[in-house]
C-alpha positions in Angstrom: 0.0 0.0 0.0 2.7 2.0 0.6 4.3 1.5 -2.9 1.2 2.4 -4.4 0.7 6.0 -2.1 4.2 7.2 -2.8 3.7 6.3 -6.7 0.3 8.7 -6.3 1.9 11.3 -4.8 5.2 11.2 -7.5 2.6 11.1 -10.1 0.9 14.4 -8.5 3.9 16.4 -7.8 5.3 15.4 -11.3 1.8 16.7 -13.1 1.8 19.5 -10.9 4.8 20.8 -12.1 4.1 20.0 -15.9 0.8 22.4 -15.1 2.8 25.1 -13.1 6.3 25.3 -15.5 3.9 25.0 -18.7 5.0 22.3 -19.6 1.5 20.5 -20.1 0.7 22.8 -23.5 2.3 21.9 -26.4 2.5 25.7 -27.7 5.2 25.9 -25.1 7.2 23.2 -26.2 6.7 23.6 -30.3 8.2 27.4 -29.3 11.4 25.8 -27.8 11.6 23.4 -31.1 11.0 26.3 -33.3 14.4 27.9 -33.1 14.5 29.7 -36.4 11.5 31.4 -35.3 10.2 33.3 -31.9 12.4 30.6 -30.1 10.9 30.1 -26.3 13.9 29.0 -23.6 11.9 28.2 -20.8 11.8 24.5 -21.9 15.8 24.4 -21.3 15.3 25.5 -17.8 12.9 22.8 -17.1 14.8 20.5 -18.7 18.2 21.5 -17.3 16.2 21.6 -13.8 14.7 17.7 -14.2 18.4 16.7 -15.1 20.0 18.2 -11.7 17.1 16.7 -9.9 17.9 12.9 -11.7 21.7 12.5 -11.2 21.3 13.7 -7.8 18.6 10.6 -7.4 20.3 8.3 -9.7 23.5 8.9 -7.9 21.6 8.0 -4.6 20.0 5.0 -6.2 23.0 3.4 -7.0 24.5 2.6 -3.8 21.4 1.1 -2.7 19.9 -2.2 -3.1 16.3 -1.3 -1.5 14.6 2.2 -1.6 13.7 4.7 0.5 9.7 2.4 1.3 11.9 -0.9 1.0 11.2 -2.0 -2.8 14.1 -3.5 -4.5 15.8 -1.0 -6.4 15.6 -2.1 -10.4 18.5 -0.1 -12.5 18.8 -0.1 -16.1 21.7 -2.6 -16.9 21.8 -2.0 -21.0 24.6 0.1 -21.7 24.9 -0.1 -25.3 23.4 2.2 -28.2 21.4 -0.5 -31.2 19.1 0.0 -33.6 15.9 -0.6 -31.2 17.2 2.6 -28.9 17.7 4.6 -31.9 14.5 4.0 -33.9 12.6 4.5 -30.8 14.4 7.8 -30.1 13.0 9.0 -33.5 9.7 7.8 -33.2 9.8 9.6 -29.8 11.2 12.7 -31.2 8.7 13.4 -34.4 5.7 12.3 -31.8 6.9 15.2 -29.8 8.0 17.8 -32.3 4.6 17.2 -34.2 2.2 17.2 -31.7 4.4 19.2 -28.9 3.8 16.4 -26.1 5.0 13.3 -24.8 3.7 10.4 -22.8 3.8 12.4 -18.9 2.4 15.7 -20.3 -0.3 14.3 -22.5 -1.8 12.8 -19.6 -1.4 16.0 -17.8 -3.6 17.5 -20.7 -5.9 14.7 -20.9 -6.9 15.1 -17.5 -6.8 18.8 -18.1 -9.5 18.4 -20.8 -7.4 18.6 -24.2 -8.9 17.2 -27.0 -5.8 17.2 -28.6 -4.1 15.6 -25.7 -7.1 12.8 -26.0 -5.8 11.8 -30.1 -2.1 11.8 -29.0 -2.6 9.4 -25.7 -4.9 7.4 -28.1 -2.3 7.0 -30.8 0.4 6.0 -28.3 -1.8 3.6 -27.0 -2.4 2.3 -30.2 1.5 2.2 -30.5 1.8 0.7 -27.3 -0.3 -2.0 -28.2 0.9 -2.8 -31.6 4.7 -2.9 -29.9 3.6 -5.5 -27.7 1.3 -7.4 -30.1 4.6 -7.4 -32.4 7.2 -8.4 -29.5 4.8 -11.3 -28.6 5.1 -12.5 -32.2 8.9 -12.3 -32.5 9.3 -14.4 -28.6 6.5 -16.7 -30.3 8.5 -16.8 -33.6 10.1 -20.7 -34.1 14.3 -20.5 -33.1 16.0 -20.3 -36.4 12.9 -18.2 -37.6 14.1 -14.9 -39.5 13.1 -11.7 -37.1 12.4 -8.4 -38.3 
Protein backbone atom coordinates (compact mmCIF):
# COMPACT_ATOMS: atom_id res chain seq x y z
CA UNK A 1 0.00 0.00 0.00
CA UNK A 2 2.68 2.03 0.58
CA UNK A 3 4.32 1.45 -2.90
CA UNK A 4 1.19 2.37 -4.40
CA UNK A 5 0.71 5.96 -2.07
CA UNK A 6 4.20 7.15 -2.84
CA UNK A 7 3.72 6.32 -6.71
CA UNK A 8 0.26 8.69 -6.29
CA UNK A 9 1.85 11.29 -4.85
CA UNK A 10 5.20 11.20 -7.45
CA UNK A 11 2.64 11.11 -10.10
CA UNK A 12 0.87 14.35 -8.49
CA UNK A 13 3.91 16.37 -7.78
CA UNK A 14 5.29 15.37 -11.26
CA UNK A 15 1.82 16.72 -13.11
CA UNK A 16 1.77 19.47 -10.89
CA UNK A 17 4.78 20.85 -12.15
CA UNK A 18 4.13 19.96 -15.87
CA UNK A 19 0.82 22.40 -15.09
CA UNK A 20 2.79 25.08 -13.08
CA UNK A 21 6.27 25.30 -15.46
CA UNK A 22 3.89 24.96 -18.73
CA UNK A 23 5.02 22.33 -19.60
CA UNK A 24 1.47 20.49 -20.11
CA UNK A 25 0.68 22.77 -23.47
CA UNK A 26 2.29 21.89 -26.37
CA UNK A 27 2.48 25.70 -27.69
CA UNK A 28 5.19 25.91 -25.07
CA UNK A 29 7.22 23.23 -26.17
CA UNK A 30 6.67 23.63 -30.32
CA UNK A 31 8.19 27.41 -29.34
CA UNK A 32 11.40 25.82 -27.84
CA UNK A 33 11.62 23.41 -31.15
CA UNK A 34 11.01 26.25 -33.34
CA UNK A 35 14.40 27.93 -33.06
CA UNK A 36 14.48 29.73 -36.36
CA UNK A 37 11.51 31.43 -35.35
CA UNK A 38 10.21 33.27 -31.95
CA UNK A 39 12.39 30.63 -30.09
CA UNK A 40 10.89 30.11 -26.34
CA UNK A 41 13.95 29.02 -23.64
CA UNK A 42 11.93 28.21 -20.84
CA UNK A 43 11.76 24.51 -21.95
CA UNK A 44 15.83 24.35 -21.28
CA UNK A 45 15.35 25.52 -17.85
CA UNK A 46 12.89 22.85 -17.06
CA UNK A 47 14.77 20.51 -18.72
CA UNK A 48 18.17 21.48 -17.28
CA UNK A 49 16.20 21.56 -13.82
CA UNK A 50 14.65 17.70 -14.19
CA UNK A 51 18.43 16.69 -15.12
CA UNK A 52 20.02 18.22 -11.75
CA UNK A 53 17.13 16.70 -9.92
CA UNK A 54 17.91 12.94 -11.72
CA UNK A 55 21.72 12.48 -11.18
CA UNK A 56 21.26 13.72 -7.78
CA UNK A 57 18.61 10.57 -7.43
CA UNK A 58 20.29 8.35 -9.72
CA UNK A 59 23.46 8.89 -7.86
CA UNK A 60 21.62 8.05 -4.64
CA UNK A 61 20.01 5.03 -6.23
CA UNK A 62 23.00 3.43 -7.04
CA UNK A 63 24.49 2.59 -3.77
CA UNK A 64 21.40 1.08 -2.68
CA UNK A 65 19.91 -2.22 -3.12
CA UNK A 66 16.27 -1.34 -1.54
CA UNK A 67 14.57 2.24 -1.56
CA UNK A 68 13.70 4.74 0.52
CA UNK A 69 9.71 2.44 1.28
CA UNK A 70 11.87 -0.92 1.02
CA UNK A 71 11.21 -2.04 -2.85
CA UNK A 72 14.15 -3.52 -4.49
CA UNK A 73 15.80 -1.02 -6.40
CA UNK A 74 15.58 -2.10 -10.45
CA UNK A 75 18.48 -0.14 -12.50
CA UNK A 76 18.81 -0.06 -16.06
CA UNK A 77 21.73 -2.62 -16.87
CA UNK A 78 21.81 -1.97 -20.98
CA UNK A 79 24.56 0.10 -21.69
CA UNK A 80 24.85 -0.11 -25.28
CA UNK A 81 23.36 2.15 -28.22
CA UNK A 82 21.37 -0.53 -31.16
CA UNK A 83 19.12 0.03 -33.64
CA UNK A 84 15.86 -0.64 -31.18
CA UNK A 85 17.19 2.59 -28.86
CA UNK A 86 17.67 4.60 -31.90
CA UNK A 87 14.45 4.04 -33.95
CA UNK A 88 12.58 4.46 -30.76
CA UNK A 89 14.44 7.80 -30.11
CA UNK A 90 12.98 9.03 -33.50
CA UNK A 91 9.74 7.82 -33.22
CA UNK A 92 9.81 9.57 -29.82
CA UNK A 93 11.21 12.74 -31.18
CA UNK A 94 8.71 13.36 -34.37
CA UNK A 95 5.74 12.26 -31.76
CA UNK A 96 6.86 15.21 -29.85
CA UNK A 97 7.96 17.75 -32.32
CA UNK A 98 4.64 17.23 -34.23
CA UNK A 99 2.25 17.21 -31.67
CA UNK A 100 4.44 19.19 -28.88
CA UNK A 101 3.78 16.41 -26.11
CA UNK A 102 5.05 13.29 -24.84
CA UNK A 103 3.71 10.45 -22.77
CA UNK A 104 3.80 12.37 -18.91
CA UNK A 105 2.44 15.74 -20.33
CA UNK A 106 -0.33 14.34 -22.48
CA UNK A 107 -1.85 12.80 -19.60
CA UNK A 108 -1.40 15.96 -17.83
CA UNK A 109 -3.63 17.45 -20.69
CA UNK A 110 -5.86 14.66 -20.86
CA UNK A 111 -6.92 15.12 -17.53
CA UNK A 112 -6.82 18.82 -18.14
CA UNK A 113 -9.52 18.37 -20.77
CA UNK A 114 -7.44 18.60 -24.24
CA UNK A 115 -8.92 17.22 -26.97
CA UNK A 116 -5.78 17.22 -28.55
CA UNK A 117 -4.14 15.59 -25.73
CA UNK A 118 -7.06 12.83 -26.05
CA UNK A 119 -5.83 11.81 -30.08
CA UNK A 120 -2.05 11.85 -28.98
CA UNK A 121 -2.60 9.44 -25.71
CA UNK A 122 -4.88 7.36 -28.10
CA UNK A 123 -2.33 7.02 -30.79
CA UNK A 124 0.44 6.00 -28.26
CA UNK A 125 -1.82 3.60 -26.96
CA UNK A 126 -2.42 2.28 -30.17
CA UNK A 127 1.47 2.24 -30.48
CA UNK A 128 1.82 0.72 -27.35
CA UNK A 129 -0.26 -2.00 -28.23
CA UNK A 130 0.95 -2.78 -31.56
CA UNK A 131 4.73 -2.89 -29.91
CA UNK A 132 3.60 -5.53 -27.68
CA UNK A 133 1.33 -7.45 -30.12
CA UNK A 134 4.58 -7.36 -32.39
CA UNK A 135 7.18 -8.41 -29.54
CA UNK A 136 4.75 -11.31 -28.58
CA UNK A 137 5.12 -12.53 -32.20
CA UNK A 138 8.86 -12.32 -32.53
CA UNK A 139 9.25 -14.37 -28.57
CA UNK A 140 6.54 -16.66 -30.30
CA UNK A 141 8.53 -16.77 -33.65
CA UNK A 142 10.11 -20.74 -34.11
CA UNK A 143 14.27 -20.49 -33.10
CA UNK A 144 15.96 -20.26 -36.36
CA UNK A 145 12.95 -18.20 -37.60
CA UNK A 146 14.13 -14.86 -39.48
CA UNK A 147 13.11 -11.72 -37.08
CA UNK A 148 12.42 -8.36 -38.32
Amino acid sequence: MAILLTSLLAGLVFGLGLIVSGMADPAKVLGFLDIAGSWDPSLAFVMGGAIGVGLVAFFIAGRRTVSFIGAEMKMPTARHIDRRLIGGSLLFGIGWGIAGFCPGPALVALGMGQWKALVFVAAMLAGMGLFELLEARKSAAPPGALRA
